[in-house]
Backbone as a printed PyTorch tensor [residue, N CA C, xyz], in Angstrom:
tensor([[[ 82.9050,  34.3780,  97.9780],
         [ 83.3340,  35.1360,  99.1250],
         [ 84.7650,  34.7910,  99.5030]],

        [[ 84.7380,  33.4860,  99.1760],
         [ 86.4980,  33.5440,  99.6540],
         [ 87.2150,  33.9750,  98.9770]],

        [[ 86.8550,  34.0700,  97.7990],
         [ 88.2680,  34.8370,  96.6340],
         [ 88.5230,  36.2960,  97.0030]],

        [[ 87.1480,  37.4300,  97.6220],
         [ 87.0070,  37.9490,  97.7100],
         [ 87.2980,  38.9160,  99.2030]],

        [[ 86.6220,  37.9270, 100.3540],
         [ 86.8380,  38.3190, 101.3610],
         [ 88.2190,  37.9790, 102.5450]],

        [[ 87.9890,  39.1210, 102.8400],
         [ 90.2400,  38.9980, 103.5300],
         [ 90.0310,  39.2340, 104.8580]],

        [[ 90.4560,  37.9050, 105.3350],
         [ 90.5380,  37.8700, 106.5280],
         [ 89.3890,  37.9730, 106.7340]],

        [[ 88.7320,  36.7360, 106.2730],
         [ 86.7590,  36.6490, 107.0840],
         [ 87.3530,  35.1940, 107.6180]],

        [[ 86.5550,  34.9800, 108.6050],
         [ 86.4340,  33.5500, 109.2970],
         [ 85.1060,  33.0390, 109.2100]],

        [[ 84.2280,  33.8300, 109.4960],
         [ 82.5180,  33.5440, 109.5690],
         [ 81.9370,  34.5750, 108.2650]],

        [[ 80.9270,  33.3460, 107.5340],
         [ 80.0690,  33.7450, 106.4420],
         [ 78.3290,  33.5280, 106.6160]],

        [[ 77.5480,  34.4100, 106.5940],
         [ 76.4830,  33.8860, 106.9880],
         [ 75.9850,  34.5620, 105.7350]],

        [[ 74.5730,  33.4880, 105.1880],
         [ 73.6580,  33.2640, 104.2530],
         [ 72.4640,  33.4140, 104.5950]],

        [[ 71.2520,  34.2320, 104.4350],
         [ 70.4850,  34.5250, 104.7090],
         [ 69.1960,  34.5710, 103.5700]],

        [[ 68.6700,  33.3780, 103.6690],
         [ 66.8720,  33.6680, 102.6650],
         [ 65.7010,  34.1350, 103.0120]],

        [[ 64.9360,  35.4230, 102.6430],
         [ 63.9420,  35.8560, 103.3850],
         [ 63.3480,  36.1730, 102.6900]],

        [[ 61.5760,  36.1140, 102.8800],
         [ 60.9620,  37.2930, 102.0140],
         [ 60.6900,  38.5620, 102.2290]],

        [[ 60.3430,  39.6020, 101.6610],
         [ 60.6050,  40.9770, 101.9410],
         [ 59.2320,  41.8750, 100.9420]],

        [[ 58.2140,  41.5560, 101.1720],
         [ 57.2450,  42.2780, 100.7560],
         [ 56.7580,  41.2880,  99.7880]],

        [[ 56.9340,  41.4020,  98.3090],
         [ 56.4450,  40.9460,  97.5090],
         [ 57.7580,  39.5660,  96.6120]],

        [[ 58.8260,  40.3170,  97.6800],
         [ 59.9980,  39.7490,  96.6900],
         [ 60.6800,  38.3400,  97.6520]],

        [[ 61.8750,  37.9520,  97.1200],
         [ 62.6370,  37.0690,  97.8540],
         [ 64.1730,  38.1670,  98.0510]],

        [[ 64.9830,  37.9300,  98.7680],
         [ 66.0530,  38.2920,  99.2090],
         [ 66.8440,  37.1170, 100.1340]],

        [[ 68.4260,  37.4720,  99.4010],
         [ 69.6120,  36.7080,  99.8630],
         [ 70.2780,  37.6820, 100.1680]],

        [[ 71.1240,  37.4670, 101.8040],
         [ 71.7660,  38.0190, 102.3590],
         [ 72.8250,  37.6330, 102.6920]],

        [[ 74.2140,  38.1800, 101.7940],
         [ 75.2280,  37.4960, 102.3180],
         [ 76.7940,  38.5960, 103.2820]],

        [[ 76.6380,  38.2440, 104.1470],
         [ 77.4790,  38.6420, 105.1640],
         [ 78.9680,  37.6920, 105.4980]],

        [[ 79.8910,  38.4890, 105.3360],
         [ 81.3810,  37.8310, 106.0640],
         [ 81.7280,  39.0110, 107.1710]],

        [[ 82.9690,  38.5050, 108.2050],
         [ 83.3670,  39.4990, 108.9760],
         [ 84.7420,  39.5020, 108.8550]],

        [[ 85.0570,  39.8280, 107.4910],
         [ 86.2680,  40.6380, 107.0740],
         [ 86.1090,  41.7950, 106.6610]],

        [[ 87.0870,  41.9680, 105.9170],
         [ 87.7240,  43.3880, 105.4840],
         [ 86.8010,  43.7250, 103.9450]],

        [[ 86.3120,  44.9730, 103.9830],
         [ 85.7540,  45.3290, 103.1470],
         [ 86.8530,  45.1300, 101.9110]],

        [[ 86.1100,  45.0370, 100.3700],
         [ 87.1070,  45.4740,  99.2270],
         [ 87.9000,  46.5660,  98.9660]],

        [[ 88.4330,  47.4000,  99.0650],
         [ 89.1910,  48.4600,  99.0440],
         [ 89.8970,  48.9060,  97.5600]],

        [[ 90.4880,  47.5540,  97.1280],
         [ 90.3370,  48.2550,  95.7300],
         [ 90.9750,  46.4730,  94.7460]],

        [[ 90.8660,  46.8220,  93.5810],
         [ 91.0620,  45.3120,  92.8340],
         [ 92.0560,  44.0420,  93.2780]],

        [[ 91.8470,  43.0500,  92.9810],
         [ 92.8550,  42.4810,  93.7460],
         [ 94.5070,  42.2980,  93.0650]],

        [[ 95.3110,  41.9560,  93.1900],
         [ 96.6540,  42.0110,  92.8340],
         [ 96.7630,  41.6790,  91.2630]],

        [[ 97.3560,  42.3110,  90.5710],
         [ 97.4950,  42.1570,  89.3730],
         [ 96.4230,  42.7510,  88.3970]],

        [[ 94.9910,  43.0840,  88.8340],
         [ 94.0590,  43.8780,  88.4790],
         [ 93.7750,  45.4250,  88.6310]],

        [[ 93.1920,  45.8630,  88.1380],
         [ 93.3660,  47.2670,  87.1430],
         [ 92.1630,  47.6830,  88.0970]],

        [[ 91.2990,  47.1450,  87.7460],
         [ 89.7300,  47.1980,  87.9790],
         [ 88.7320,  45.9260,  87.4080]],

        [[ 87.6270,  45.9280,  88.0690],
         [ 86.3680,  45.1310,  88.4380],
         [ 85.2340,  44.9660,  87.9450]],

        [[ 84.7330,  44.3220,  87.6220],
         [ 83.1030,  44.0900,  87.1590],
         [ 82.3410,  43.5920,  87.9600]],

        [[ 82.6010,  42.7690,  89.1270],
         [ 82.3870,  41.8140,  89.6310],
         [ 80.6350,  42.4470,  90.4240]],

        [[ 81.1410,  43.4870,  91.2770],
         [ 79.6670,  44.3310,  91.7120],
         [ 78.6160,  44.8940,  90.9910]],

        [[ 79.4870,  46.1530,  90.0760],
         [ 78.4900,  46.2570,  88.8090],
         [ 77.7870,  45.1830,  88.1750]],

        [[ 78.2870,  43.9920,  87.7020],
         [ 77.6750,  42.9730,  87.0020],
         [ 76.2460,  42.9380,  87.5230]],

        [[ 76.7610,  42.5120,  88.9100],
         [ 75.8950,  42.1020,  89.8930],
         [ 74.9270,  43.1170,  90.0560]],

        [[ 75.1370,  44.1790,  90.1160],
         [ 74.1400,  44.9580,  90.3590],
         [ 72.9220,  45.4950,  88.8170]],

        [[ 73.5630,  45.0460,  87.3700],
         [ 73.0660,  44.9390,  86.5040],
         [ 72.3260,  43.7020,  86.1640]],

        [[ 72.4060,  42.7640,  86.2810],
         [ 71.4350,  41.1120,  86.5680],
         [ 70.4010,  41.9040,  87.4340]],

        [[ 70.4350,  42.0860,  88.4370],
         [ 69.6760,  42.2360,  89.6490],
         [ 68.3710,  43.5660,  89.2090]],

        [[ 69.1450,  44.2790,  88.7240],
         [ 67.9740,  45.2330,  88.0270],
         [ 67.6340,  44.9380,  86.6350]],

        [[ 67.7720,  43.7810,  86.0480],
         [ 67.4780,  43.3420,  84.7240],
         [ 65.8410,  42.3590,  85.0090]],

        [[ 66.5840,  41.8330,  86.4730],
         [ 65.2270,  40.7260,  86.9880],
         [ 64.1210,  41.6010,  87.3590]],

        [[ 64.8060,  43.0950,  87.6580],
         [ 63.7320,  44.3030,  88.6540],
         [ 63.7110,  43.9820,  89.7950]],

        [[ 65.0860,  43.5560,  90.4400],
         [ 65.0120,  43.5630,  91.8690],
         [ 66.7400,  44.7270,  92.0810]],

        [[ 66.9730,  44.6410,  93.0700],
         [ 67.9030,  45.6000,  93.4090],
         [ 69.3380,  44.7320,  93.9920]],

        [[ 70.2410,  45.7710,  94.4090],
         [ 71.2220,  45.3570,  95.2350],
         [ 72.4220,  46.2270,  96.0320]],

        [[ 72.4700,  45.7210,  96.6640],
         [ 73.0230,  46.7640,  98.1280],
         [ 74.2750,  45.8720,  98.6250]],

        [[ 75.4620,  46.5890,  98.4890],
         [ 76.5500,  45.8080,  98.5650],
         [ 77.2710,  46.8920,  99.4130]],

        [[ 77.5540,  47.0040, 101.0740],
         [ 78.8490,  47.8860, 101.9520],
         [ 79.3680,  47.1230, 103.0480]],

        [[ 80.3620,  48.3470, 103.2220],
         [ 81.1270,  47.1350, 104.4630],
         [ 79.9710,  47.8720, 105.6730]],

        [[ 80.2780,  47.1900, 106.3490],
         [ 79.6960,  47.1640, 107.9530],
         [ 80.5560,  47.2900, 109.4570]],

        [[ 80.1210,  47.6420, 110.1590],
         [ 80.4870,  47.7440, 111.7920],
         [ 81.7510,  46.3110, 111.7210]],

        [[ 81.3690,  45.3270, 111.0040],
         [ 81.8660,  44.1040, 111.3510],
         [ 82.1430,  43.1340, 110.0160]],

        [[ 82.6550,  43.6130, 108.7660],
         [ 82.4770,  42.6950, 107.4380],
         [ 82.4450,  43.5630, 106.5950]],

        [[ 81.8220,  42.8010, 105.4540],
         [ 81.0210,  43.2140, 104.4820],
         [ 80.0800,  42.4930, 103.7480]],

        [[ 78.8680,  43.3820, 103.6170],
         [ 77.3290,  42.5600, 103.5120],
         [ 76.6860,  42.9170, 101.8040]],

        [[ 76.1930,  42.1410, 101.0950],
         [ 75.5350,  42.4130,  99.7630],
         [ 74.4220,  41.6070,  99.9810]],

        [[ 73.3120,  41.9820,  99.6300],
         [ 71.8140,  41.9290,  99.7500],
         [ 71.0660,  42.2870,  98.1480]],

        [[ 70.6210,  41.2270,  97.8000],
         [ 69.5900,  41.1160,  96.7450],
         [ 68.5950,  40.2990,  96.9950]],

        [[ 67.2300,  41.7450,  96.4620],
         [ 66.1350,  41.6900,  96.3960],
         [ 65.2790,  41.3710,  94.9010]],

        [[ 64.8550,  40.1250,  94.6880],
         [ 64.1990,  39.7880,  93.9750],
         [ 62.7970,  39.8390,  93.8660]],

        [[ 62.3340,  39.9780,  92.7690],
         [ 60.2100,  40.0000,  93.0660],
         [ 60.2980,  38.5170,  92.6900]],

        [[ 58.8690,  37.9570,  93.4090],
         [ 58.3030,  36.6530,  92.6060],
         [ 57.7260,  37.1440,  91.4380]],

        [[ 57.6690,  36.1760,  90.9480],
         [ 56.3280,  36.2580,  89.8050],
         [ 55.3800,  35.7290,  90.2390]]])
């Protein structure tokens, strides 16, 4: 998050369960991504993320917010 998030001061981490699964919730209250960072073209960094996450068969939800920006993955137990 820090490489990432601009101009966040507060990061909050969040472990919960959510039906059958586990979920991590991670929230800063900066500035959403807007586009690659300096010297970069473009990104993998979300996609990746969002390909792991449906490889395990859980999901992921990554936008900015009222106040930050929040990414949320949902994992199943086994």
């Amino acid at each position: 998050m820090v490489k990432h998030a601009r101009h966040a001061t507060l990061v909050t981490v969040r472990v919960f369960a959510d039906g059958a699964g586990l979920c991590l919730r991670v929230q800063d209250d900066g500035q959403a991504p807007t586009s690659p960072a300096p010297g970069r073209t473009s990104g993998h960094g979300l996609r990746s993320m969002h390909q792991r996450a449906e490889e395990l068969g859980g999901t992921l939800h990554a936008a900015a917010e009222a106040e930050g920006f929040a990414l949320v993955v949902c994992l199943p137990l086994p």
